[in-house]
C-alpha positions, 0 to 999 in steps of 0.5 A, spaced: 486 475 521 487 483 521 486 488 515 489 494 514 486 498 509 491 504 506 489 510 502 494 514 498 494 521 495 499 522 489 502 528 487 499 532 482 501 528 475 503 523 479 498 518 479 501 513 473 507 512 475 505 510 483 500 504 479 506 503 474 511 503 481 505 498 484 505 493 477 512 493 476 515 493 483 511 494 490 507 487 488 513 483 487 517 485 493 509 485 497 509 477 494 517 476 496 515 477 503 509 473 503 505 479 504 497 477 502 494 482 498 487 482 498 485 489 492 487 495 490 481 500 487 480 507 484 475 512 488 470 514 483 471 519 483 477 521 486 477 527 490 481 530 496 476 526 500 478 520 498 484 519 496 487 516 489 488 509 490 486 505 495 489 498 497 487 492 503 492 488 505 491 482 510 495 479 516 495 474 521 495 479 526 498 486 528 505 484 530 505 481 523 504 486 519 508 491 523 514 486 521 512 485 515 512 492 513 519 493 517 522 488 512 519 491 506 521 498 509 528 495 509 528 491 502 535 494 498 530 492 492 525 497 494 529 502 498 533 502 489 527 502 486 523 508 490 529 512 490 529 511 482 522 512 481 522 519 485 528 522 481 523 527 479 519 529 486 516 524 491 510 519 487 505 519 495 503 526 497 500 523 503 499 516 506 492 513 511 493 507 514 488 504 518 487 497 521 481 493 521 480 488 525 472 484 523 466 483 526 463 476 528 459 477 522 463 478 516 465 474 511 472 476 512 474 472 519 
């Protein structure tokens, strides 16, 4: 099991409506897709530093989590429901992904 860990800076004012866009939309296709969720979190405080809202997510193995995301990427669903929540300006400023992969010793292997 491989985890990747992605961080999101939201334009200003547009913190809401990126959680609105994970309630309502990302997490349904995300569950659609069998992609495994582990948690979302709120740096406190958030600052340029530490991004706005911070997510893990788990895969098998690298390769799928490239495929996943592909997939996910191409979802008409998604493709609709990003375009029609950035009608006013982009929601995401900027996006870190990194991977994690455990160590012997963690309790997520």
């Amino acid at each position: 099991m491989i985890y990747e860990l992605r961080t999101y800076w939201a334009h200003p004012g547009k913190i809401e409506a990126l959680h609105h866009r994970f309630r309502s939309l990302t997490l349904d296709i995300f569950a659609r897709r069998g992609m495994q969720v582990v948690g979302f979190w709120t740096p406190q405080p958030a600052t340029p530093e530490t991004g706005d809202l911070v997510y893990l997510m788990a895969f098998s193995d690298a390769a799928a989590k490239e495929i996943a995301w592909e997939g996910f990427r191409a979802d008409p669903e998604w493709q609709a429901g990003k375009a029609a929540s950035e009608v006013d300006g982009p929601l995401v400023a900027q996006i870190v992904s990194t991977l994690l992969e455990p160590t012997d010793y963690s309790p997520l292997r």
